[in-house]
C-alpha positions, 0 to 999 in steps of 0.5 A: 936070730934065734939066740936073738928072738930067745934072749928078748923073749927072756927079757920081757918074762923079766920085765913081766916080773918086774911088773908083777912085784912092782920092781921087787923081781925081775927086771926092767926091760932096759933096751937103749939103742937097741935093733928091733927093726921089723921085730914082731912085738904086737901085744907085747907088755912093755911098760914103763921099758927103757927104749931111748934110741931104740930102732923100732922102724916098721917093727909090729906093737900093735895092741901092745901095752907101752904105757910110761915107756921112755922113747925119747929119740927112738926111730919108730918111723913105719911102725905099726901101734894100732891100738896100743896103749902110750898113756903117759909115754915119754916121746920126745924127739922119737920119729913117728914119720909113716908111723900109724897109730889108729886108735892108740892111747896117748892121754898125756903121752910127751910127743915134744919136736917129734917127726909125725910127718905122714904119721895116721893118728885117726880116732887116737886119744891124744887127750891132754898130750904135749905136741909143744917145745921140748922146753920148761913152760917157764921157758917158753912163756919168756920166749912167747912174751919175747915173741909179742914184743916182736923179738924173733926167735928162729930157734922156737919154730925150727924145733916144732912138732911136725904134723905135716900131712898127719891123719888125725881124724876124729882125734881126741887132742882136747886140752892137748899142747900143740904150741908151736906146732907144724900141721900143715895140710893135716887130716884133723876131721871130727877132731877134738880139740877143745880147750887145746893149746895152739899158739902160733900153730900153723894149720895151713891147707889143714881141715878141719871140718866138723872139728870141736874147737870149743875153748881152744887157744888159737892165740897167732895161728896160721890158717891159710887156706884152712877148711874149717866147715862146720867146725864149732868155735865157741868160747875160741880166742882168735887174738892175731890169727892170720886168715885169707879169703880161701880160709873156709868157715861153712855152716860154723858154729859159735856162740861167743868168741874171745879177741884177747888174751891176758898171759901170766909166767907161772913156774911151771905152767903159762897161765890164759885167760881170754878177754875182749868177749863177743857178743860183750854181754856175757849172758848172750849169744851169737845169732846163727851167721853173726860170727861168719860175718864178723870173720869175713869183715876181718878177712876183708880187712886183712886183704885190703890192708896188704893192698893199702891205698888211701881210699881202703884205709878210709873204708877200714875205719868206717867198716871198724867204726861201724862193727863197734857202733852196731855191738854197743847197740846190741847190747844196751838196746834193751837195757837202756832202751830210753837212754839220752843222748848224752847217755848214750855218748858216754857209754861210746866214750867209755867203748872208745877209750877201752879200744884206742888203749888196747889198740892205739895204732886205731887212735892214731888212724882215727886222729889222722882221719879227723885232721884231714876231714875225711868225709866219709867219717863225718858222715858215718859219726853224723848218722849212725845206729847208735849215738850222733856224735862230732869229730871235734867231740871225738878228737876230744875223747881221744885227748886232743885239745885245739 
């Protein structure tokens, strides 16, 4: 042991020269594979070190400088990194499983399929980090535009980052990739994630209360019974988010929300934008409640449609019928407060035509609806908030001629 603890205390004077002159002395701390298991490293200077498959379990880096480190595959399960710096360090595949990294520095750290099961990230800086697939962006944007198409890739979830059961309180993950990532039943409370990436994530059971979401990309989440009280939502894009009734949104706030998205493969990165924008007036906001309320008209939706009678099918349509016809008058109520009829008409026609093309499933419901004479939808287009219109006109929108 003792030949041991001098023979690493020799390599890190090395390492530190290496630093120092900037590889021209020294030499490079190259430890792949190595047993440190226990070891007492806290403070140690081990940047930009070779530990590939090192064992680092329950050993002590506390404070230590570990900045574009190379860990790929390294056991670091139990570890202790308390504020220690991985700004940049490679991660990929290590496993962090009980591993606790309170306030520890991972701005742009590769975390790619990691095992952080039970891992304590609370008040850690994990700006800009990528918790996705250990894959080339390129690739996974071909696999996500598989994936839209409806073609399974089983492949793409059984190599995820798992964060299940993590503390990642008060976490700074902003502009962070988390795709496809495991967290369930995670500690994200106060976390920062604005702007961050989390398409097709799984945040079941997580909470994430007080959580800044503003800007993120909630592109096919999984939120199941997630806590998400008081968290802000503004500019978020929810496109095929999957939500019940116990998903929580207490005393949220939110601004605006995006329903869409519009993907583009780049070489080297996927490109997003949102779309589908509401309020639809760009230089409006939500009123306090507005979003709660469309969420909680969506959840209804997604609850009824499991249960899928006829009668709820026709209350589906009305109820989306009637959210679209209440946004149209809330936009042009002032702008064209003195508008006809007819004027009137057009702006639902052109409202009309932009959701049956995004959505042509809505076409078909609605087709169906007006060819068995559903009274309820008579009614509804007879008398409503915004414009008076037939089903034979609205049929005609829709490109059917008797």
């Amino acid at each position: 042991m003792p030949i041991f603890k001098m023979s690493l205390k020799e390599s890190l004077a090395k390492h530190k020269l290496w630093l120092d002159s900037h590889g021209e002395n020294g030499q490079r701390l190259s430890a792949a594979g190595a047993n440190f298991e226990k070891a007492d490293l806290s403070q140690a200077n081990l940047s930009k070190a070779n530990l590939s498959g090192a064992n680092l379990s329950e050993a002590n880096l506390s404070e230590a400088n570990l900045r574009e480190a190379t860990l790929f595959g390294a056991n670091l399960s139990g570890i202790n990194l308390n504020d220690a710096n991985l700004s940049a360090a490679l991660l990929s595949g290590a496993d962090l499983q009980g591993a606790t990294l309170q306030r520890a520095i991972l701005t742009e750290a590769l975390l790619c399929e990691a095992n952080l099961i039970d891992v304590d990230l609370s008040h850690a800086d994990l700006h800009k980090a990528n918790l996705s697939l250990g894959i080339p962006e390129f690739v996974k944007a071909k696999n996500i535009q598989s994936l839209l198409l409806g073609n399974p890739i089983p492949s793409l979830f059984a190599n995820q980052t798992n964060l299940n059961r993590a503390n990642l309180t008060e976490a700074n993950l902003s502009e962070a990739n988390l795709d496809f990532a495991n967290l369930t039943e995670a500690n994200l409370t106060g976390a920062n994630l604005s702007k961050a990436k989390l398409f097709a994530v799984d945040l079941s059971q997580a909470n994430l209360s007080s959580a800044n979401l503003n800007g993120a990309d909630l592109f096919r989440v999984k939120a199941l019974d997630t806590n998400f009280s008081s968290a802000d939502f503004t500019d978020t894009c929810i496109e095929e988010w999957l939500i019940n009734l116990d998903t929580r949104f207490d005393d949220v706030s939110c601004d605006s929300i995006y329903l869409k998205h519009i993907l583009r493969s780049l070489p080297d990165y996927i490109l997003r934008r949102y779309s589908d924008r509401r309020p639809f007036n760009p230089q409006t906001k939500f009123a306090k409640g507005d979003f709660v309320k469309l969420i909680s008209r969506d959840k209804t939706i997604t609850e009824l449609e499991e249960r899928g009678s006829d009668i709820l099918q026709q209350y589906l349509l009305v109820e989306e019928l009637n959210q679209m016809f209440e946004q149209l008058s809330e936009q042009y109520s002032d702008r064209y407060v003195d508008a006809s009829e007819s004027e009137r008409q057009t702006l639902l026609k052109l409202e009309l035509t932009y959701q049956t093309k995004i959505n042509p499933a809505f076409r078909e419901r609605l087709l169906e609806a007006i060819a068995v004479q559903n009274r309820e939808l008579s009614n509804f287009l007879a008398n409503n908030n915004f414009v008076a219109i037939s089903p034979e006109m609205l049929q005609k929108w829709l490109g059917v001629h008797e």
